[in-house]
N, C-alpha and C positions, 0 to 999 in steps of 0.2 A: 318789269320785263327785261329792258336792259342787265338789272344785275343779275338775273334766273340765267340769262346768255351767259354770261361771266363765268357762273359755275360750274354750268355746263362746258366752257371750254376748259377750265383749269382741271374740271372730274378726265375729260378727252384727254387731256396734258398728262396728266398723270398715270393714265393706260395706257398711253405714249413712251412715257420712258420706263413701265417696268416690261412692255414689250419686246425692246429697243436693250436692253440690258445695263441699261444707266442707272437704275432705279436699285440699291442693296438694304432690302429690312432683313432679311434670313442668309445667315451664312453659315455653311459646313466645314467643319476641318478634320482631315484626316489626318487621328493620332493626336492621341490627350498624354503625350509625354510633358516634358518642362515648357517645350516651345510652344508645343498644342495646349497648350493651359493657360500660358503666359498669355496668350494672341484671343483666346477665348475669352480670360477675364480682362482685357483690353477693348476686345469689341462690346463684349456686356456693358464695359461700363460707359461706352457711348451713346447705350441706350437700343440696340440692335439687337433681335435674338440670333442665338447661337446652337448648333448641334454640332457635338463630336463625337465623333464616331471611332470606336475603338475594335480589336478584334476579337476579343471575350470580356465575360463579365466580371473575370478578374482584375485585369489593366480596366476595366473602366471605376470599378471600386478604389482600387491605387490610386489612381488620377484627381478622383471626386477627393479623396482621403490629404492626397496633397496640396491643392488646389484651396483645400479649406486649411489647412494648417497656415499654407503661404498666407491666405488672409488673416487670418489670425495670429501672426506675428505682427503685420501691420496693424492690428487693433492695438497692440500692446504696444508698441511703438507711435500709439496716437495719429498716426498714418490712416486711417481708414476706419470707420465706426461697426457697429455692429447692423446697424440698417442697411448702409451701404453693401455691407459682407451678401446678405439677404438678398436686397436686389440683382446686385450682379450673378448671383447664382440661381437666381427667379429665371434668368432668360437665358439660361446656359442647360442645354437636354444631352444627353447621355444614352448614347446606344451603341448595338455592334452590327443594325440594322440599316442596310443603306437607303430604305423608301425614302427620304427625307431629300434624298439629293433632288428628285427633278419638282420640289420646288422651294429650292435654294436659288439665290442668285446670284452666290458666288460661293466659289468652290476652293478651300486653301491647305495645300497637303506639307504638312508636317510630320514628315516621318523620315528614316534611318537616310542616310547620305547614300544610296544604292540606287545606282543607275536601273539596273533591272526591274525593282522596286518599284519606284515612281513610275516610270513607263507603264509597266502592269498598274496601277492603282489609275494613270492616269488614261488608260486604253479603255479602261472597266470604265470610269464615270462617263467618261464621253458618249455610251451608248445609251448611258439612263440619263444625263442631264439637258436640261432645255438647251436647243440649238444656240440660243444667244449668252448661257451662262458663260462667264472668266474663269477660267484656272490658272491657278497662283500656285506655285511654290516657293517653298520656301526656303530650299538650296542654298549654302552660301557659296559652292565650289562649284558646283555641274555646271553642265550647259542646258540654257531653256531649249535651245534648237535643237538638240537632239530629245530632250524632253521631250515636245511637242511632236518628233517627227512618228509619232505610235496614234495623233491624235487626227478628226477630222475638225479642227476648230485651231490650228497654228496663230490667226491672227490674233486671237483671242487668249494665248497663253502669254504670261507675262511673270516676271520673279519679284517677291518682297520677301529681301532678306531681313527678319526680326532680330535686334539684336538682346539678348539675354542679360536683366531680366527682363523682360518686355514691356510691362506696364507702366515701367520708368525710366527706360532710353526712348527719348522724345525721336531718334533719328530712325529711319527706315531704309535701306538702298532698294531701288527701281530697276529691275536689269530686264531691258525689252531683247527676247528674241527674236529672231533674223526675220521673221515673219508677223510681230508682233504688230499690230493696227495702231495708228494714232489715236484712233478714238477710247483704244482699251488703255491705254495709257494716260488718257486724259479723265477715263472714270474712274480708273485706280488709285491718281493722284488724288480726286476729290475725297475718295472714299479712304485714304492715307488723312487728309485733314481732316474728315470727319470723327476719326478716332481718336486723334490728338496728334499724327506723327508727322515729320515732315519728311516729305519724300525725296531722296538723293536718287538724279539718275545719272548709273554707273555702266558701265560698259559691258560686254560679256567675255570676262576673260578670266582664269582662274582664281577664286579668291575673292575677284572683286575688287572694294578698296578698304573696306576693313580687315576681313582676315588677310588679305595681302598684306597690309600696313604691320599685322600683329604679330604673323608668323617669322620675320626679321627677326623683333624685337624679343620672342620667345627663343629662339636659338644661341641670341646674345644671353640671356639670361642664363640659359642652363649652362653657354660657353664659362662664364663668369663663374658658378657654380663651381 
């Protein structure tokens, strides 16, 4: 009897936090460019499925067409086997269809560096996704707060900058917006370890601290040149 209790609270416990939005098996990314691919076969291979969501079924052909060639240099390079390649694209879906978002539990937009852009992409999910899902961009320059300010969910918006290639820079930056919650911050991080990445948090100011670091050192170079 005691242990039927038990189960009973951990089954309770667990419809607890996918309620709660602590709980991420299904994630959406807007835009299967290099980033959106890199970040998708990143999260596959932590064992989480994936949809990305593209805006025809051209770019999503491209994307699919890329995505397998990248792994498949890493077969050839003994980096990655042929099962592996299989699974991680088992839980990776492909569409231009957004039904999938409201039940996603987290939402990660990769696409063009355009303030107007995100804003719109990020006005539109807000209305179809569950009231407690995160959105994440993935920015390296903008700001989350003006980001956010198109959305009805601010505490809830937060930045992970991926850095390129993704499946193989262990490092992440963390850039919370003006309004971003502690608690979105603290399932972000888990969910940053959960993938393999460790999470850097970074301030909100241009650049950040890697492309600020980089863009110096890019100007000297071309000086040099």
């Amino acid at each position: 009897m005691a242990e039927e209790k038990l189960k009973l609270e951990d089954l309770l416990g667990s419809v607890q936090k996918s309620e709660d939005g602590s709980r991420i098996d299904y994630v959406a990314i807007i835009g299967g460019g290099v980033m959106g691919q890199g970040i998708a076969h990143t999260i596959s291979a932590a064992g989480l499925d994936v949809v990305i969501i593209e805006k025809d079924e051209e770019k999503i052909e491209k994307s699919k067409e890329s995505l397998k060639a990248s792994m498949e240099r890493e077969i050839a390079r003994w980096a990655m086997t042929q099962s592996e390649m299989k699974s991680i694209l088992s839980r990776i879906k492909w569409t231009t269809d957004r039904n999938d978002i409201p039940e996603c539990d987290l939402v990660i937009e990769a696409v063009d560096e355009n303030y107007e852009l995100k804003q719109k992409i990020f006005q539109e999910l807000d209305a179809i996704a569950k009231p407690q899902t995160i959105f994440i961009s993935n920015t390296s320059t903008l700001s989350l707060t003006k980001i956010a300010e198109v959305t009805n969910r601010k505490d809830r918006i937060i930045g992970m900058h991926f850095l390129n290639p993704v499946p193989k820079v262990p490092l992440v930056e963390l850039i919370r917006a003006l309004d971003t919650s502690d608690k979105t911050v603290e399932i972000i991080k888990k969910f940053a370890a959960r993938i393999g990445k460790t999470p850097i948090e970074v301030y909100e100011y241009p650049g950040f601290i890697t492309t600020r670091a980089i863009v110096p050192l890019l100007n000297e170079a071309m000086h040099i040149l």
